[in-house]
N, CA and C of each residue as an Amber inpcrd file, in Angstrom:
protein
   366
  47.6400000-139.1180000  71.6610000  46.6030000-138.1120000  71.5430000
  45.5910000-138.2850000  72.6660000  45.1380000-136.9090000  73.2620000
  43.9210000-137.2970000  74.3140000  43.1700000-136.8470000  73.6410000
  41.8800000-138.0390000  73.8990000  40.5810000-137.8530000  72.9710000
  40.0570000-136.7480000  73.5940000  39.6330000-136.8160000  74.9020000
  38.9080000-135.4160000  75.2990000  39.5520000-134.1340000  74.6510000
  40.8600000-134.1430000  74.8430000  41.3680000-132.7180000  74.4440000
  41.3820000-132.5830000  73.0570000  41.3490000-133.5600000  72.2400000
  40.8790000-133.0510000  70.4180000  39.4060000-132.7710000  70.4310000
  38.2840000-133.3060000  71.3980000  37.0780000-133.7260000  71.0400000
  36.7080000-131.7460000  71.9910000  37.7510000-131.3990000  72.6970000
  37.1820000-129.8700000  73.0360000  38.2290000-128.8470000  72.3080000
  39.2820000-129.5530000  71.0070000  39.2190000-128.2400000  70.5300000
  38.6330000-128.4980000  69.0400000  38.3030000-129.5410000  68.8750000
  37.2310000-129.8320000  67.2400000  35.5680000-128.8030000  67.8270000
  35.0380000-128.9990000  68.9430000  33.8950000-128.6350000  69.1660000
  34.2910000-126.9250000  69.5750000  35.4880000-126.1480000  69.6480000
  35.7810000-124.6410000  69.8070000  35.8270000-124.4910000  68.2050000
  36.7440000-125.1810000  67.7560000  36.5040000-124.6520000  66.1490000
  35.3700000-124.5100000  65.6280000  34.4600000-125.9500000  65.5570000
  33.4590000-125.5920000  64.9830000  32.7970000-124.6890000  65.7660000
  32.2490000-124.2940000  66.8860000  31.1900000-123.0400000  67.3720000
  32.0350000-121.9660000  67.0670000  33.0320000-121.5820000  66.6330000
  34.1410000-120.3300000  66.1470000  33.6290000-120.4640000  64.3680000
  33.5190000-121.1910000  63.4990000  33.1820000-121.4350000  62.6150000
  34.3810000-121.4300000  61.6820000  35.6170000-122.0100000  62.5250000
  37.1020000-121.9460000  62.0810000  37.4960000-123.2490000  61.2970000
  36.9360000-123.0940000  60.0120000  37.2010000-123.9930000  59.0540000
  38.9260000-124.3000000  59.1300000  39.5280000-123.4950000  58.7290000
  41.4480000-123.5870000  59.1340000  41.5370000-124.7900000  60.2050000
  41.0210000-124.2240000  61.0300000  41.6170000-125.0810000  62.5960000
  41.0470000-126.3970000  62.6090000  39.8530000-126.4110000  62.1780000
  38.9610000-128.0640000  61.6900000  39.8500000-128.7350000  60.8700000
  40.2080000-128.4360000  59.7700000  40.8820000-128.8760000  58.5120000
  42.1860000-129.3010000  59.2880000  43.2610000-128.1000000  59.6480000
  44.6420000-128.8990000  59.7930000  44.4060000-130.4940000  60.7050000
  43.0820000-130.5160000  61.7020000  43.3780000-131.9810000  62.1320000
  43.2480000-133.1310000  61.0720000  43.2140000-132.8130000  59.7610000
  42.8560000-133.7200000  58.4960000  43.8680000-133.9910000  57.7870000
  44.2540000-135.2790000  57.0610000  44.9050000-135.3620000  55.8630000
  44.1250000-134.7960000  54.7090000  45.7380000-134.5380000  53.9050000
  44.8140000-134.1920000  52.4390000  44.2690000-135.0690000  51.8940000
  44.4860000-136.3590000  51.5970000  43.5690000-137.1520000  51.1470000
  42.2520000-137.9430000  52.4300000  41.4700000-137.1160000  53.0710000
  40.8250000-137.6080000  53.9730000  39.5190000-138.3050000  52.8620000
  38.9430000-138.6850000  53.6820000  37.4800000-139.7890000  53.1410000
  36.5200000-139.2920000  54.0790000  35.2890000-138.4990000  53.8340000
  33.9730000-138.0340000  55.3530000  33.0630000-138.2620000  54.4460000
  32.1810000-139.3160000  55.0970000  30.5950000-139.5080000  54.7580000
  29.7870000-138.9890000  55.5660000  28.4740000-138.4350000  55.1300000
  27.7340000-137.9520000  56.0300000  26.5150000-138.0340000  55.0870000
  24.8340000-138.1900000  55.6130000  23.6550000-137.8940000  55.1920000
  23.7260000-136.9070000  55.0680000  24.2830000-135.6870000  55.7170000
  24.0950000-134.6800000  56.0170000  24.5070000-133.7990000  54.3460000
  25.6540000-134.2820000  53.9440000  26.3020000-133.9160000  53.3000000
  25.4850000-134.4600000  51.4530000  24.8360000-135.3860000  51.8480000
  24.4120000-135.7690000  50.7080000  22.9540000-134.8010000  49.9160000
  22.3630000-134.1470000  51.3850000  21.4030000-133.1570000  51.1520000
  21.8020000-131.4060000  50.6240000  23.1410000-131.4330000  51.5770000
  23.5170000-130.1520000  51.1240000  24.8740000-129.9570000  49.8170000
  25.0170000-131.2110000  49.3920000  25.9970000-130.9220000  48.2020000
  25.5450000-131.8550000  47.3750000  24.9360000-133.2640000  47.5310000
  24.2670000-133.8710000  46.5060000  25.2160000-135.2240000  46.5570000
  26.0460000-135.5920000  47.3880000  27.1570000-136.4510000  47.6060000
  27.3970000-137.2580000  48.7940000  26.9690000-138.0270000  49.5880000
  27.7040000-138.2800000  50.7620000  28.8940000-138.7880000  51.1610000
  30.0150000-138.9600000  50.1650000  30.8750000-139.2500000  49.9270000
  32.0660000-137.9320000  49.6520000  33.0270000-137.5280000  50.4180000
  33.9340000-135.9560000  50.4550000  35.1300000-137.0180000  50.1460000
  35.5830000-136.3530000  49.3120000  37.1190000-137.3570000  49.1370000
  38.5970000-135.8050000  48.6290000  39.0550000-136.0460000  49.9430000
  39.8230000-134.9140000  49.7610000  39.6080000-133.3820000  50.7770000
  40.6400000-133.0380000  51.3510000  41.0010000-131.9070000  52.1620000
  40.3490000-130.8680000  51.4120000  40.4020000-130.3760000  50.2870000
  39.2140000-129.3010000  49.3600000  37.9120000-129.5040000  49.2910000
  38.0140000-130.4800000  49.2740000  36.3010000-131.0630000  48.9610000
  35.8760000-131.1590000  49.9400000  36.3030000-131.2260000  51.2610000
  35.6830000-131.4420000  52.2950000  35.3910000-129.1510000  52.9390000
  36.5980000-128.5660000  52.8690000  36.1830000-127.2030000  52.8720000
  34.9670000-126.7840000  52.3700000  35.2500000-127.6410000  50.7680000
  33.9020000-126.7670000  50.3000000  32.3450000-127.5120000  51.1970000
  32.2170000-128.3040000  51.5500000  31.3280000-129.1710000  51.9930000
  31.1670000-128.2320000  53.2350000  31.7810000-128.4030000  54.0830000
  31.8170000-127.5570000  55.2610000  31.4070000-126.2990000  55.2980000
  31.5660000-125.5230000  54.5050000  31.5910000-124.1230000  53.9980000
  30.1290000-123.7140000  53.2920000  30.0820000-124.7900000  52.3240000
  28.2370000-124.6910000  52.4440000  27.5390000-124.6970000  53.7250000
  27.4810000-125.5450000  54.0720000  27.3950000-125.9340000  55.8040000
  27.2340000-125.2470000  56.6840000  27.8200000-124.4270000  56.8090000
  28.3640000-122.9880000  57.1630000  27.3600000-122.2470000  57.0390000
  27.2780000-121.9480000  55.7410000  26.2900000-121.1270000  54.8030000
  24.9310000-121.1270000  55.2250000  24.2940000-122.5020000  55.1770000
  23.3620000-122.8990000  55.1230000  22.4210000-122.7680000  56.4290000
  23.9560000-123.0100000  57.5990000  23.3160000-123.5160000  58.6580000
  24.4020000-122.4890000  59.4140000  23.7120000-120.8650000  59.8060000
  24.6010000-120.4060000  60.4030000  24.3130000-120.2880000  61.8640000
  23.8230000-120.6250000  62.4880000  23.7150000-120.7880000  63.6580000
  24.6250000-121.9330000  64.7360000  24.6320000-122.6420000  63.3080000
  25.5130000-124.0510000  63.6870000  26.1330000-123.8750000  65.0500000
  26.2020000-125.2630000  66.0400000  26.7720000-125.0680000  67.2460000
  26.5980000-126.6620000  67.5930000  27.6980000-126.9720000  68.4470000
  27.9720000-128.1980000  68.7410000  28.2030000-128.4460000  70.4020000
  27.4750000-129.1580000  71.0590000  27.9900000-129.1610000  72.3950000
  28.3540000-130.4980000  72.7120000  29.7260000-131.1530000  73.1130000
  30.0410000-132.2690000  73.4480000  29.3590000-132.6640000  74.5030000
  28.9540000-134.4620000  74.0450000  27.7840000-135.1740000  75.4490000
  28.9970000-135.9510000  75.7480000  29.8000000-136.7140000  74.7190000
  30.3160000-137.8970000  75.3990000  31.6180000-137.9980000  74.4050000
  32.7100000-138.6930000  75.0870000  33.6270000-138.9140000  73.8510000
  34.5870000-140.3650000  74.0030000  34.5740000-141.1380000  73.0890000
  34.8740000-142.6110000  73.1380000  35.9620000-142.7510000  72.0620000
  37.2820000-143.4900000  73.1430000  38.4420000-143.7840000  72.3880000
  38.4280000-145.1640000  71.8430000  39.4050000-145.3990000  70.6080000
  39.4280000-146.7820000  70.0670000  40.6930000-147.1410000  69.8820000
  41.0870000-148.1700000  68.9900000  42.0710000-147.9000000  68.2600000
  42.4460000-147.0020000  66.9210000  43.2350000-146.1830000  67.1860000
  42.9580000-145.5250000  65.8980000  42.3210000-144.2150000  65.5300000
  40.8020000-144.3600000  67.0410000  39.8000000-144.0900000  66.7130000
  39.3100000-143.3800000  67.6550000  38.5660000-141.5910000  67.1300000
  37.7630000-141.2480000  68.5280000  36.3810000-140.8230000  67.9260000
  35.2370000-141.0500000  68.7950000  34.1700000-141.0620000  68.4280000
  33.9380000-140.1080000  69.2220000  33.3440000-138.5210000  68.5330000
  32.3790000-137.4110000  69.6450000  31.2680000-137.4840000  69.3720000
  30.1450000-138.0410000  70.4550000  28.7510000-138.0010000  70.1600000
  28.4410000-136.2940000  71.3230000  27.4380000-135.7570000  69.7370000
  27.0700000-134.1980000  70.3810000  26.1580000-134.2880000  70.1030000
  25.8470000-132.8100000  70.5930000  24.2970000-132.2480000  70.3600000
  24.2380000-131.2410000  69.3360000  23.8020000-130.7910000  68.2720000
  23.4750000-129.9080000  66.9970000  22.5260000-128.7220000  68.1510000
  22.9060000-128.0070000  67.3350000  21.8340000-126.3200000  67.6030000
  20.1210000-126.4990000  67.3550000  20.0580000-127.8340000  66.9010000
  18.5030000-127.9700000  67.3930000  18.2200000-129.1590000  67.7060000
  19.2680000-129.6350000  68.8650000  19.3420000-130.6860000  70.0350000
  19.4530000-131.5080000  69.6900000  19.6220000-132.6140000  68.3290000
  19.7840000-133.7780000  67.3670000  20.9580000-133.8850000  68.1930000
  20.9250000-135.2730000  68.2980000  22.4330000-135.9270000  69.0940000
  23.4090000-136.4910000  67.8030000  24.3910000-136.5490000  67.3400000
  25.0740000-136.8760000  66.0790000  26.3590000-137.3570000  66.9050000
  26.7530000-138.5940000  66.0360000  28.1480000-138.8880000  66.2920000
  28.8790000-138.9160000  65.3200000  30.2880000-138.3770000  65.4470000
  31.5050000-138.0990000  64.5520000  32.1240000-139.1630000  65.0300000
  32.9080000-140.1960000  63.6150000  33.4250000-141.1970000  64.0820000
  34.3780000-141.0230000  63.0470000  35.7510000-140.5340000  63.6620000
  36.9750000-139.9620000  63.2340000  38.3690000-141.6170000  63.3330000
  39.0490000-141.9030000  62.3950000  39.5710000-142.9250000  62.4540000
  41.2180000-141.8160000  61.7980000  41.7790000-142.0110000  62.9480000
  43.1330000-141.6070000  62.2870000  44.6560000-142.2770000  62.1500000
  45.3880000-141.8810000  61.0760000  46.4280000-142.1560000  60.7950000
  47.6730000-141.2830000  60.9200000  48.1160000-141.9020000  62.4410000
  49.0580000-140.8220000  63.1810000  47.9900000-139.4120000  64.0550000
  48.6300000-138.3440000  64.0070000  47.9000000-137.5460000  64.3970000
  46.8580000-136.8770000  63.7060000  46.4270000-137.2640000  62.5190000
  45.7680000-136.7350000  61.5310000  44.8570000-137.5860000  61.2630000
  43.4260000-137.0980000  61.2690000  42.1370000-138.0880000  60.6660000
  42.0670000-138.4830000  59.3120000  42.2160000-139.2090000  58.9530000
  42.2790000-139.9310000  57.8900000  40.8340000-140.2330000  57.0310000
  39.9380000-140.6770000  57.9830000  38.5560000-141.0260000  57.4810000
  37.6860000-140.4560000  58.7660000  36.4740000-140.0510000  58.0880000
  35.3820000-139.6460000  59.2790000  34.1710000-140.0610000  58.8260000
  33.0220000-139.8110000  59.3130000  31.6750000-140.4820000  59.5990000
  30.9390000-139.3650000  59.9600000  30.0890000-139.0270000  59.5530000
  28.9870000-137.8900000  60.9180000  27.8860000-139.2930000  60.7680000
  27.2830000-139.4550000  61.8790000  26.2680000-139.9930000  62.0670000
  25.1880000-139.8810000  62.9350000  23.6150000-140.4260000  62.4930000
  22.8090000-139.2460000  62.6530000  21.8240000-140.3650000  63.7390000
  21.2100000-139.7630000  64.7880000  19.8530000-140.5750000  65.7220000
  18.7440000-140.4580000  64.0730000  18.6780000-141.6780000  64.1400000
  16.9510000-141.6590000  63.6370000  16.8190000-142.1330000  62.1030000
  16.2280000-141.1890000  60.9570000  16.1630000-141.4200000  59.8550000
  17.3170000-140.5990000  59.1130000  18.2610000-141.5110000  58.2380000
  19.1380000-141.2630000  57.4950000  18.1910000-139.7350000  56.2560000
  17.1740000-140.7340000  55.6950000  16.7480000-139.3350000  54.7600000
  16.6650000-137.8310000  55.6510000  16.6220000-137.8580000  56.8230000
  16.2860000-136.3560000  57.0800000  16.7330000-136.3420000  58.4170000
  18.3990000-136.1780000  58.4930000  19.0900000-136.3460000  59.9280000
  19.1090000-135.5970000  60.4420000  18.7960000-135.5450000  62.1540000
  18.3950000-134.3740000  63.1540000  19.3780000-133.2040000  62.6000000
  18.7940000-132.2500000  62.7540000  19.8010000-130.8340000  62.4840000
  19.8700000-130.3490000  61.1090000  20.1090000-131.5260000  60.1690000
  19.8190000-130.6490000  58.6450000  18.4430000-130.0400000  58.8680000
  19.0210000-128.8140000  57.7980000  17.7500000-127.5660000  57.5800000
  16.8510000-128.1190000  56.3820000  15.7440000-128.5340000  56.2450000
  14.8690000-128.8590000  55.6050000  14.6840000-128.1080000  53.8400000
């Protein structure tokens, strides 16, 4: 897998707001934590390819302006990390750990204070 080339078509999906095309890079049983997620569904813990739609999809909802611009992108084992910029300049890193070609577990993670991470809508 080339990290750059997942890390520019994860960041076309999301500014397309193409939940489909986000999702197939996922297993169905994926694992995504996020602060982010704990404000807008009450959980920071997504366990599951549905549960993570619906998460997203609020998300969506909530935050339609949403837009992502890739700063940097870092390979591991396993592992690619896209640190971006949010639609109101918050730098966030996605730290995607996959099994085979499919992400298995993810991370959003936030600059600053966990209670109120750059970009969530207040």
């Amino acid at each position: 897998m080339d990290a750059r080339e997942f890390a520019g078509a994860w960041a076309k999906a999301w500014n397309a707001h193409d939940l489909d095309a986000l999702l197939a890079h996922f297993t169905d049983d994926v694992v995504f934590t996020s602060p982010v997620a704990a404000q807008l569904i009450g959980t920071a813990v997504i366990r599951g390819k549905d549960a993570l739609r619906a998460y997203w999809s609020e998300g969506l909802r909530r935050i339609p302006d949403l837009r992502f611009e890739v700063v940097g992108v870092y390979s591991g084992v396993d592992t690619v990390v896209i640190n971006y910029r949010n639609q109101k300049g918050g730098l966030v890193n996605e730290v995607l750990h996959f099994d085979g070609p499919l992400v298995r577990e993810g991370h959003g993670t936030y600059l600053g204070d966990f209670t109120n991470p750059a970009g969530a809508k207040d």
